[in-house]
C-alpha positions in Angstrom: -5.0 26.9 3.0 -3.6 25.0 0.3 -2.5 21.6 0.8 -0.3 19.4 -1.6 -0.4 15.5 -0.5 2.2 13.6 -2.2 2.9 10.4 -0.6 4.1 7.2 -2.0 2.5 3.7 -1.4 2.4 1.6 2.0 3.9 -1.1 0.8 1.4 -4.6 0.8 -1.2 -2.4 1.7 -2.4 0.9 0.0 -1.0 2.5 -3.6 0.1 5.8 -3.5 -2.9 6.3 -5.3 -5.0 5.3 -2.4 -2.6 6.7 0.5 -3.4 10.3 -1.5 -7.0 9.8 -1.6 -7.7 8.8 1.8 -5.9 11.6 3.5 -7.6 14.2 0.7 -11.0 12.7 2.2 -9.7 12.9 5.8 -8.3 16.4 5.3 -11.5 17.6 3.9 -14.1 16.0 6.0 -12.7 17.9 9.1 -12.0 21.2 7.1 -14.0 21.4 3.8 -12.8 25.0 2.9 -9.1 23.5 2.3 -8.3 23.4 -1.5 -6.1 19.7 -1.7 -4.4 18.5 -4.6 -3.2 14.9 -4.9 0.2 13.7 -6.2 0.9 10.5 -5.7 4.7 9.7 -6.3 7.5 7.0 -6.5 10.9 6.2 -6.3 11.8 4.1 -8.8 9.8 0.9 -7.9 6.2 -0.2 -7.5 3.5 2.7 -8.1 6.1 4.7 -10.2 3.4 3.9 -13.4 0.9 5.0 -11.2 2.7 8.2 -10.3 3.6 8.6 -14.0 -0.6 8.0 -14.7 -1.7 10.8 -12.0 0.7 13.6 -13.5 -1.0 13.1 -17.0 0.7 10.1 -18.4 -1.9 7.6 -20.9 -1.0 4.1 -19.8 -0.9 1.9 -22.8 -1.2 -2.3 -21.8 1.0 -4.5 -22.9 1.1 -8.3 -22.2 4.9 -10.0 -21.9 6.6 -12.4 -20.3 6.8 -12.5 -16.3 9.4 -13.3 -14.1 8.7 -16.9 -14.6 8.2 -17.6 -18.1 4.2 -17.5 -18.2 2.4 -14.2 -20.1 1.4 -11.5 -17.5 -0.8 -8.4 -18.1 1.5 -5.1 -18.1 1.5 -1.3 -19.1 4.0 1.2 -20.2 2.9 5.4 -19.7 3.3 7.9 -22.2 3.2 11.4 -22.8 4.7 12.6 -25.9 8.0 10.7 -26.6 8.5 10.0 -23.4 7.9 6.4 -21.8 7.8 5.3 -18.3 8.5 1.9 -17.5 8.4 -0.1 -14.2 10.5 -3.0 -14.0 8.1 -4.3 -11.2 5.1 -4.3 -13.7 6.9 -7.2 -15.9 9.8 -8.7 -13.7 8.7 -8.1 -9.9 8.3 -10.0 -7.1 5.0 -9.9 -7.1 4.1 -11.8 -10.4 5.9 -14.8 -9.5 2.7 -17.5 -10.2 1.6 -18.4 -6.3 4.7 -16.4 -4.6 7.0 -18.6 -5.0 10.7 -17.8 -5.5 12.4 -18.7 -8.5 16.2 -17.0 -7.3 17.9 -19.2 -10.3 15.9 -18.6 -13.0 13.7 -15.4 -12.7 14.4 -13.2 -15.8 13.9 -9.9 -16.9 13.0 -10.9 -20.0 9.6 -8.9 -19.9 11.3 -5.7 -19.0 12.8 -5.9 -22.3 9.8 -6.3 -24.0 7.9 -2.9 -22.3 10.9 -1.1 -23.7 10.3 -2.4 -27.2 6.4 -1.2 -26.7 7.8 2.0 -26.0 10.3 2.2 -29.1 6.8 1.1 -30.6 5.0 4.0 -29.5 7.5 6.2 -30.8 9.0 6.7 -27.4 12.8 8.9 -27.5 13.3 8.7 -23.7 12.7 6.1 -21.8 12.3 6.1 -18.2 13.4 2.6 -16.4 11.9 2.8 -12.8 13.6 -0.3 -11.0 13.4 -1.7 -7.9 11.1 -4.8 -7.0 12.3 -7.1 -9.0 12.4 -11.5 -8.7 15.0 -11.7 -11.1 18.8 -11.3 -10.2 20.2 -12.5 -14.1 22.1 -9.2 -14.7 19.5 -7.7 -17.1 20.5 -10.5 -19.5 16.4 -11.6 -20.1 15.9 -7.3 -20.7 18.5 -7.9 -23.2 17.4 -11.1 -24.8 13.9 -9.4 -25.2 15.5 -6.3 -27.4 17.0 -9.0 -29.9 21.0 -9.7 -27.9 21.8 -13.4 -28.4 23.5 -14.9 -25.3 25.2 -18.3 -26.5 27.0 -21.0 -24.8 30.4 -22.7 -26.4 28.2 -25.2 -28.3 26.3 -21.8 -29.9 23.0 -22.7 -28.2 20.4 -19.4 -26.5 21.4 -19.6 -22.6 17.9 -20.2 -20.9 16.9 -17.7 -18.4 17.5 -16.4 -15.0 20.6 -15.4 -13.9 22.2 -19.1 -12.6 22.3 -19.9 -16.3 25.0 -16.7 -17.0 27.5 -19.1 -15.7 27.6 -21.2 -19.3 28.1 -18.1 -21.3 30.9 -17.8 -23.7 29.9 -15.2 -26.6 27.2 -11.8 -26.8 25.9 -11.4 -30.0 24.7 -7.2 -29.7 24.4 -6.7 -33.3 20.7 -8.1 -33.7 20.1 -5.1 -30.9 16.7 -3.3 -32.3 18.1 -0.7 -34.0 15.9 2.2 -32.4 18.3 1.5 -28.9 20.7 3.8 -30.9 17.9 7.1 -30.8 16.6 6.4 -27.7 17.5 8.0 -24.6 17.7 6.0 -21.5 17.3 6.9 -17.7 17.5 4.5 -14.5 15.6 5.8 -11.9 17.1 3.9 -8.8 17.5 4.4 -4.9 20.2 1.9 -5.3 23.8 2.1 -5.2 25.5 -1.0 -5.6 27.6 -2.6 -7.7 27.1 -5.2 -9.8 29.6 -8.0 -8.2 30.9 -8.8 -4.7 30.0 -8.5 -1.0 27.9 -5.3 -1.6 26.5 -6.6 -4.9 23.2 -7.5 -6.8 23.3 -11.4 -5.7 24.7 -10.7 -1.9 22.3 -7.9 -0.9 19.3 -8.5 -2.6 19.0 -12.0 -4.0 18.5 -13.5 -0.1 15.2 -11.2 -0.5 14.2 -13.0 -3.2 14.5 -16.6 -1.9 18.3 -17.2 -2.5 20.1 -19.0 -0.2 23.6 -18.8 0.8 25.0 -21.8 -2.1 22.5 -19.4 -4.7 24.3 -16.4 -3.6 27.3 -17.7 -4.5 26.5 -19.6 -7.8 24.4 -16.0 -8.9 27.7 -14.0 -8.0 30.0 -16.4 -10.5 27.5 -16.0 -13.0 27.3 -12.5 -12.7 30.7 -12.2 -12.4 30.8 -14.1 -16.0 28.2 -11.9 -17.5 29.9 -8.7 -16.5 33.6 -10.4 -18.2 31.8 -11.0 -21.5 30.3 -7.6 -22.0 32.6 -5.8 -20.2 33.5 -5.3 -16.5 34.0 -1.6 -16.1 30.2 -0.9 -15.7 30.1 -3.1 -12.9 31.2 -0.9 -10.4 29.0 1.6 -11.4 26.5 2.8 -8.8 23.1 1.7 -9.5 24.6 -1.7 -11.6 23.7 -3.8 -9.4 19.8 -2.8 -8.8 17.4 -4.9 -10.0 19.0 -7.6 -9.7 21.7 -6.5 -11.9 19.3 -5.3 -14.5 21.0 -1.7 -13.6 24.3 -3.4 -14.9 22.7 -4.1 -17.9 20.8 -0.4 -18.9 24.1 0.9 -17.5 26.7 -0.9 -20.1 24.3 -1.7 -23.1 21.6 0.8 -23.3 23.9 3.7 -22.5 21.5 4.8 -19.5 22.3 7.7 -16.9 21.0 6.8 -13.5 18.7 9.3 -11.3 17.6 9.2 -8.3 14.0 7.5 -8.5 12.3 10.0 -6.3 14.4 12.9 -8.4 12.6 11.8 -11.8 9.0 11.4 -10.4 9.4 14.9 -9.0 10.4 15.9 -12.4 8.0 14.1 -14.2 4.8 15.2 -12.2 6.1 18.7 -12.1 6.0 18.9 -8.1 8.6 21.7 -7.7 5.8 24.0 -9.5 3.1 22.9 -7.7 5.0 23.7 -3.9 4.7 27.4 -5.3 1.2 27.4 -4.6 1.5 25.0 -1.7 0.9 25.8 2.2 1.9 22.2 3.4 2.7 19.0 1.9 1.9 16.3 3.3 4.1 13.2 2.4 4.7 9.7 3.9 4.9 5.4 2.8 4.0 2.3 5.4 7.1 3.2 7.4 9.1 5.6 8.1 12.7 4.3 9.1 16.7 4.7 8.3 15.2 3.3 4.9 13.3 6.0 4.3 16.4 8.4 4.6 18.4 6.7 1.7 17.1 8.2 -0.8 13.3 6.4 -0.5 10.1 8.9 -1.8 9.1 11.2 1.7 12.6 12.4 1.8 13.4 13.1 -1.7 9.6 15.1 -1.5 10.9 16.2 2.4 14.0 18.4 0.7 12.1 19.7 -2.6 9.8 21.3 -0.4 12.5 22.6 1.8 14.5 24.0 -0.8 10.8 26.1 -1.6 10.6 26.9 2.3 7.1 24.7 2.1 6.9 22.6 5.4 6.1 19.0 5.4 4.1 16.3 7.7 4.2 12.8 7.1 1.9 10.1 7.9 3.0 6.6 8.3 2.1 3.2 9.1 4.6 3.1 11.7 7.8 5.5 12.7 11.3 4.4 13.6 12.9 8.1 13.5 13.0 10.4 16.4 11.7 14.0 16.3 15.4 15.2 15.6 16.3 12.8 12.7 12.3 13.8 11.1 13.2 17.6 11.2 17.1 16.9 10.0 15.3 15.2 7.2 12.8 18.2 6.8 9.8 16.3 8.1 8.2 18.7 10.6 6.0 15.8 12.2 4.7 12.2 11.8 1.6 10.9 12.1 1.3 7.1 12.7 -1.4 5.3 12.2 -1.2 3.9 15.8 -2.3 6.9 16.9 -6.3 6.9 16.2 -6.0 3.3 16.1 -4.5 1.5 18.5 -4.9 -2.2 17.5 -2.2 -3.2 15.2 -4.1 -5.8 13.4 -6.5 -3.3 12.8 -4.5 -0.6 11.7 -3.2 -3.7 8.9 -6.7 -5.2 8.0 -8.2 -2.0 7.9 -5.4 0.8 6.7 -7.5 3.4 4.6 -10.0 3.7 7.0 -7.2 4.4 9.9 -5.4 6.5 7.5 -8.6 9.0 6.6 -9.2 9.2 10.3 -5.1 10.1 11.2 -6.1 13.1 8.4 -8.9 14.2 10.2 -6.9 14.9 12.8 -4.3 16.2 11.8 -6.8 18.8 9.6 -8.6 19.6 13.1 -5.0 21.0 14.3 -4.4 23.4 11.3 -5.0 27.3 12.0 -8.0 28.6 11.1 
C-alpha cells in the first residue's frame, strides 16, 4: 500500500515539514511494509518555502529588511529560473521584534528585496506566496525595495508602512530595476479581496494585525490614495487586497496573474504525478473548519486527488466540519488529535507526539 502524506502546517505549532514526518513515523511504526512518501505543501503563506525546499527547490539566504525596519534573516528557493518567494519570510507577522504590532507602519519593504535576490539569481518567474503578512501599506515598501520612488508634494521619500500613503502626491516607476520587464510574475493567494472598502485589505485583515477601528479608517484613505496615484482599476481585482494590499501592488506594477496558492504548490511539487502511484493521501493543517473550504491547502489537495479517484484522510488538530461537509469536500475522514489524546493542553504542548500516535492508528485500520 502506497501512501502519499501531503499536509500543510498546524499553524503555531508544527511545519508542514514536521506534520509530514510525524504521521510517516506513525504510519510506519504500526505497518512497516507501507511505502510513504512525504509532501509537505502550502497555500500561499507560511511553509510555502518549505514546500517549495521538499519538492527539490535549493534555498538560497538572504538577509533584508523586516516588517519593522531592523535586518532579519530570509531565503528565497530556486530551481532553474524559477524563484519562490514567501512574503511571510521578510514581511510577516511573525518577525515583528517581540510581537508587537506595528498596523501604521509595517512595510513590505523586504519583500521587495527577496524579489531582487531572485532577479539576482537569474530568476524568470517568480513565484509570490502571500498571506501572513504585518504590513497593510499596499505593497508600496515591495515597491520602494525594487527602486519606485514614492514622494510627497515637498519631493521628499514617504517613510514606511501603509498610514504614511496618505501624504503621497507623485510615483516615480522609471527607476524600476529593469529585469521587472523579463520577469514573469505569479501571486499565489487564497485571497479574494479588493484592495479598498468594507471587504478590503485595511477592513478585513488589518484588525488581525493590531489595527483598531480609527487605524482602519486612516489605512483605508491611504490606500485609497495609493491606488488614485498608480491607478485604481487594479483595485478591484481579486487578490489586490491580500497581504495587506501587497496583492494590489504585484497585481498593477509587476504585471502578476494570481493563482490559487494551494494550485501553484501542487504544481510546483508535482503532486498530480505522484497520486498516480498513490493508494491514499493523507492530508490535513491545525484545524479543519469553513476556513479550510475557501480555498486553504487539504482541500485544494482534497479535489486533486479526487479528480485522480485517490481517496483522502485528514488529520487535524481539531475539526469543525461534519461527516457530510468532509466528504462534499472529498475528505473521506478526519482524524483529530483529541482522539488518542484527550487533554487539550496536551494535545497543544505536546502536538508531534499526539499526531504520530493518531497515525498509528489510523495505520492499524488499513486492510491488510
Amino acid at each position: 500500500m502506497r501512501v502519499l502524506v501531503a499536509p500543510d502546517k498546524f499553524k503555531g505549532t508544527l511545519s508542514a515539514r514536521d506534520v509530514a514526518a510525524r504521521v510517516a513515523d506513525g504510519l510506519l511504526a504500526a505497518r512497516p511494509a507501507l511505502q510513504v512518501e512525504q509532501l509537505p505543501v502550502a497555500d500561499g503563506g507560511e511553509g510555502t518555502l518549505d514546500a517549495a525546499e521538499a519538492a527539490g527547490f535549493r534555498k538560497v539566504g538572504v538577509t533584508v529588511t523586516g516588517p519593522a525596519g531592523d535586518p532579519v534573516s530570509s531565503a528565497i528557493a530556486i530551481r532553474g529560473q524559477v524563484a519562490v518567494a514567501e512574503l511571510a519570510a521578510a514581511s510577516g507577522l511573525s518577525l515583528l521584534p517581540a510581537g508587537r504590532p506595528a498596523p501604521l507602519t509595517a512595510t513590505s519593504y523586504g519583500t521587495g528585496e527577496l524579489i531582487r535576490a531572485a532577479l539576482d539569481e537569474g530568476c524568470r518567474q517568480i513565484i509570490l506566496g502571500v498571506g501572513g503578512s504585518a504590513c497593510t501599506d499596499g505593497g508600496a515598501g515591495m515597491l520602494q525595495a525594487l527602486g519606485a520612488r514614492l514622494l510627497d508634494r515637498r519631493g521628499r521619500e514617504l517613510g514606511p508602512g501603509g498610514a504614511a500613503l496618505a501624504s503621497l502626491h507623485a510615483v516615480g516607476l522609471t527607476g524600476l530595476d529593469a529585469r521587472l520587464a523579463q520577469a514573469q510574475f505569479v501571486l499565489a493567494s487564497d485571497v479574494d479581496n479588493p484592495l479598498l472598502g468594507s471587504h478590503g485589505a485595511a477592513a478585513v485583515y488589518a484588525p488581525q494585525k493590531g489595527a483598531s477601528s480609527t487605524d482602519v479608517a486612516v489605512l483605508d484613505a491611504a490606500l485609497t490614495r495609493w491606488a488614485a496615484v498608480i491607478g485604481p482599476a487594479a483595485a478591484d481585482m481579486p487578490g489586490a487586497g491580500a497581504a495587506g494590499g501587497v496583492g494590489y501592488a504585484a497585481l498593477a506594477v509587476l504585471g502578476a496573474s494570481r493563482r490559487p496558492g494551494i494550485e501553484v504548490i501542487l504544481d510546483l511539487t508535482g503532486f498530480r504525478e505522484r497520486l498516480r502511484s498513490a493508494d491514499l493521501v493523507i492530508t490535513g493543517e491545525g484545524a479543519l473548519d469553513r476556513q479550510t473550504l475557501r480555498g486553504k491547502a487539504p482541500a485544494g489537495v482534497a479535489a486533486a486527488a479526487r479528480e485522480a479517484g485517490v481517496p483522502v484522510i485528514a488529520v487535524c488538530g481539531r475539526c469543525g466540519l461534519d461527516q457530510e461537509t468532509l466528504a462534499a469536500a472529498g475528505i473521506r475522514r478526519a482524524y483529530a488529535l483529541t482522539e488518542v489524546e484527550p487533554a487539550l493542553e496536551r494535545c497543544l504542548a505536546q502536538p508531534g507526539t499526539a499526531l504520530t500516535r493518531l497515525a498509528a492508528v489510523i495505520a492499524s485500520g488499513f486492510p491488510r
